[in-house]
N, C-alpha and C positions, 0 to 999 in steps of 0.2 A: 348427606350426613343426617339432614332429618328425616327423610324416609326411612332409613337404616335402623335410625333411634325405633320410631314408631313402628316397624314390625317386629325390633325385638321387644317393647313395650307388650305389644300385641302378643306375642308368642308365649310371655311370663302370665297375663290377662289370661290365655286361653288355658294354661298351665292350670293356674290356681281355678278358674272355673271347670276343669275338667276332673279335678281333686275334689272337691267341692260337690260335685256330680256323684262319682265316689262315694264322700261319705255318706248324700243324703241315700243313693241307693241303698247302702247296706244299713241307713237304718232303716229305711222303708223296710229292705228283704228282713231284717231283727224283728219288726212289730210286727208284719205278715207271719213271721212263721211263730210267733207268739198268739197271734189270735185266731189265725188258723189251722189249730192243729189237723185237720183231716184233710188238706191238700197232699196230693198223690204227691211220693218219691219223684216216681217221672219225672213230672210236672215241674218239683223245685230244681233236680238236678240240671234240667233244662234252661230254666231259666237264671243258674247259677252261671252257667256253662255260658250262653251266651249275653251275660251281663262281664262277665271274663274275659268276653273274647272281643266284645266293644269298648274295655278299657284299657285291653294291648294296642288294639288297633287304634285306638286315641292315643296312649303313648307312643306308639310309633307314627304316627304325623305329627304328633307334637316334635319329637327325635327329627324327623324329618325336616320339618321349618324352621328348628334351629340350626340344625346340622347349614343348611342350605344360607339361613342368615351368618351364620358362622365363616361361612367361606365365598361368600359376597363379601363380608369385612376384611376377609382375609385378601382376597382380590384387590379391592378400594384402597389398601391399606399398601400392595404390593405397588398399585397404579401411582401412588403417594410419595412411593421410596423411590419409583422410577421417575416420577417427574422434578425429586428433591435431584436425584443423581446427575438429571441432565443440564438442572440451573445451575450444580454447583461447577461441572466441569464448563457451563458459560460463563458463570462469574470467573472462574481462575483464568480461563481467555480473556476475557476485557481485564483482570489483574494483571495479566503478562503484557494484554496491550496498553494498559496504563503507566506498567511498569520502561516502557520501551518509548511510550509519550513521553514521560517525564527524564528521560533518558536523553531524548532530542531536543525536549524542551533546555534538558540542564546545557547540550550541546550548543543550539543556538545562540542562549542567551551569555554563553562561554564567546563563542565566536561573534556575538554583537556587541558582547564587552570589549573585544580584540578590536573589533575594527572599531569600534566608538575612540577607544583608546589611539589606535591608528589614524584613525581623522584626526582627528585633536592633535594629533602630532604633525602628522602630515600640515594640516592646519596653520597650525605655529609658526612651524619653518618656511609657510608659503608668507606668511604675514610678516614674519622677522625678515624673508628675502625680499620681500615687497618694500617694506620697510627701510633696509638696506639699499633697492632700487631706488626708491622716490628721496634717500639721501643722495645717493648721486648722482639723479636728475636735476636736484637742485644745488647739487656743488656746482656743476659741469653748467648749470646755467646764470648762476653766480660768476663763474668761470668765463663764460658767454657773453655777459655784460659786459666783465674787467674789460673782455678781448675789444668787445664792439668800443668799450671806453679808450680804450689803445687805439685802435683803428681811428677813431675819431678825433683824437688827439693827435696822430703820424699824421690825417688827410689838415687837420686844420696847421700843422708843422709845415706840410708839404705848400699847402696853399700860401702861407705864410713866406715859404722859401722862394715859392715861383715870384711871389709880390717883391721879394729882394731880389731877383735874379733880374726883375722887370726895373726895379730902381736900379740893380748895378748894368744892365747892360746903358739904358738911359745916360748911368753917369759914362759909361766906356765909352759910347758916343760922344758926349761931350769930353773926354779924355784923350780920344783919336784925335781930336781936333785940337788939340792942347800937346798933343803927343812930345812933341818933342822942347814943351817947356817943362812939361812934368814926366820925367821919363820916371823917376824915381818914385812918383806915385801911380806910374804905369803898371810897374812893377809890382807894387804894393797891391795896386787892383786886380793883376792877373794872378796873386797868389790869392789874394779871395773869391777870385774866380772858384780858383782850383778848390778851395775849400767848401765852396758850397756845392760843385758838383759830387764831391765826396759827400756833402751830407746828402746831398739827391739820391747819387746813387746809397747810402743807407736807410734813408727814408723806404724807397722802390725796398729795396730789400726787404727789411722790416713791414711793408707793405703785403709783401709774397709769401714770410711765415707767419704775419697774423691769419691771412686769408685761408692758409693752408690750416693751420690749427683751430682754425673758424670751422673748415671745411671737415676737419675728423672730427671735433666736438658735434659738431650737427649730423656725423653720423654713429657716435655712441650713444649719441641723446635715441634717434631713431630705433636702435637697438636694444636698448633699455625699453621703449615702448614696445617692441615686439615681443622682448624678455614679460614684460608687466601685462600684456595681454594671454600668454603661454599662461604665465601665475593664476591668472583670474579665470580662465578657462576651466585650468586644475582645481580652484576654490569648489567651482560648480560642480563638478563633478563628484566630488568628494561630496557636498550638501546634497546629491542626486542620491549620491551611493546610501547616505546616512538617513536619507527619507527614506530610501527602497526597505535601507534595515529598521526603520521604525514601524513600516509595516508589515513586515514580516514575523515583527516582536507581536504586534497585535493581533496578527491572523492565530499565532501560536497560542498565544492567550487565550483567545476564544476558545479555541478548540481544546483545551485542556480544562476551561471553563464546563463544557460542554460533557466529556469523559468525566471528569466527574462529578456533573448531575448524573449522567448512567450509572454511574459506582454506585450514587448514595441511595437513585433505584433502586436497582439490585438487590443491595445490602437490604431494604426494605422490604425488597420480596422474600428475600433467603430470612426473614425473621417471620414473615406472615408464616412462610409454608413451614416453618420452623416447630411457629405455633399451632398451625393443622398436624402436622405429623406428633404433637405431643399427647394431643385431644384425640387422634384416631387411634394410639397405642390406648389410650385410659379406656375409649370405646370398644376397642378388643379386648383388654383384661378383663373388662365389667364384663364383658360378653361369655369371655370365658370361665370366668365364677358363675354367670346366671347358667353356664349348658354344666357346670358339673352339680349347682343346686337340682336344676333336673336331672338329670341324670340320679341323683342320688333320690329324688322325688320318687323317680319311674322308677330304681329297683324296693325302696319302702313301699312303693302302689304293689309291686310283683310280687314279695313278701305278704303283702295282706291279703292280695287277690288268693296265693297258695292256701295259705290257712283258711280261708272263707272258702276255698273250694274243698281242704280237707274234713273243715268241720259240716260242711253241706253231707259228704258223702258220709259220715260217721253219722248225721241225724235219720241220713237216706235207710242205711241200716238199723236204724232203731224202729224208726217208722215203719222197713220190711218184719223187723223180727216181733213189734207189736202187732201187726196184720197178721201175720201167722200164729200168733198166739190167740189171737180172738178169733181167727177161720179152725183153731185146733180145740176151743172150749165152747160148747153150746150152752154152756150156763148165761146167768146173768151178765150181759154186758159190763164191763168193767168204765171206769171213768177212765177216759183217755187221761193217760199222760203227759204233761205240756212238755215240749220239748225244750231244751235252754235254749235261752237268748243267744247267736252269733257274738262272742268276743269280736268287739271293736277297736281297733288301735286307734286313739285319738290324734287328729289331724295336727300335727306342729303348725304353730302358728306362725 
């Protein structure tokens, strides 16, 4: 861009020094043919002619190193709209892939709502069954004691009974031998016999449904701990699941973190080049005002070049038909005639 400036800089410089050139020529050629009246036709029309033809040919390379700066800008400027075109169809790519990130992003954090939600349910009902569990661990061992306290109470019954069975056979010992003083209380003894073999046998009995109710208690207790270990397993797992999705929220994060640091990139590039492509449009219009000021330069140089060359060739003529009138008169020489000063158009400034 600054080399660009400074040869159009350059080319405006070499403009006005070549106008400049110009004028002082034709006032030099103005006072030359003011003080030199008797310089040959030839001579001026020569050096008219080729004072003419080296300020075409300085307009036209002037023309030329614009023309040429002109379409280096035009290029630069093409290069400019081309690399704006290909940023902008990068940006609207990472915008569709932003757009598609936060698409997944809004998806995930949807589905990690669900399962957060879902744990915590899940969650509950394992706690509220746990819950439920360790009540009935501790009915059923509540329950466990009563029995062993029953048990204990039947085995001290039992003992208690054999300790009478031990007194009453004692006494029926000493009864047999009595037998037949006390037949009437023989009697009385053998019906307590029989009485206490009845509680025996219900003691044993009662003995055989504690034992057996001992024995299913002690295997729903077992089950419940098999139940309560399933639960706690499940707990874990679900804490396993709920970390995996905690980190899966944060990988997301990042990288959405990340996408849009490149947006805001982007978006910072698409404004620099934004503001290059505003600066290289002002660098072409100035450009293109400075090639129509020449332009308009070089046909006011062609216009005055024309007149200085017609008024040359109308002096050329005078100068001939004065020659001929002094080569036609042998009298006294005449005072040369001064010929007019070259009308100059003055240089706009």
């Amino acid at each position: 861009m600054t080399r660009e400036n400074t040869n159009k800089h350059y080319s405006l410089r070499k403009l006005k020094k070549g106008t400049a050139s110009v004028a002082v020529a034709l006032s030099i050629l103005g006072a030359g043919l003011a003080s030199q009246t008797e310089v040959k036709a030839s001579s001026l029309a020569e050096e008219g002619q080729q004072l003419f033809s080296e300020l075409v040919e300085e307009s036209n390379t002037l023309a030329t190193v614009l023309d040429k700066t002109v379409e280096e800008k035009i290029k630069s400027d093409n290069d400019h709209k081309k690399q704006i075109g290909e940023l902008k169809e990068s940006l609207e790519q990472m915008a569709s892939t932003l757009s598609q990130s936060s698409q997944r992003v809004s998806q995930v954090t949807n589905e990690n709502n669900n399962l957060k939600a879902e744990a915590a349910r899940k969650e509950q009902e394992n706690l509220e069954a746990l819950n439920n569990k360790n009540e009935q661990i501790a009915t059923l061992v509540n329950e466990n004691e009563g029995l062993k306290e029953s048990l204990d109470n039947v085995a001290s019954t039992l003992s208690e009974s054999s300790r009478k069975v031990g007194e009453v056979s004692n006494e029926n010992k000493v009864l047999k031998e009595e037998v037949a003083k006390k037949e009437e209380a023989n009697k009385i003894l053998e019906a307590s016999r029989k009485r206490t073999n009845r509680d025996l046998e219900t003691v044993r009995n009662a003995k055989k449904a504690t034992e057996a109710e001992l024995a299913k208690t002690n295997a729903k207790v077992e089950k419940l701990e098999e139940e309560k270990q399933i639960l706690e397993a499940s707990r874990k797992r679900t804490n396993r699941d709920l970390e995996t999705v905690r980190n899966a929220k944060k990988a997301t994060e990042a990288e959405l973190a990340k996408t849009n640091a490149k947006v805001d990139k982007l978006e910072e590039e698409k404004q620099i080049l934004e503001a290059s492509r505003k600066r290289t449009n002002r660098d072409l219009e100035a450009a293109r005002n400075a090639k129509k000021e020449v332009d308009a330069e070089l046909a006011k140089l062609k216009a005055e070049a024309e007149a200085l060359k017609e008024q040359l060739a109308k002096q050329a003529q005078e100068i001939e038909k004065l020659k001929d009138s002094k080569e036609a008169s042998p009298k006294a020489p005449e005072a040369p005639k001064t010929p007019e000063k070259p009308e100059v158009t003055p240089k706009d400034s």
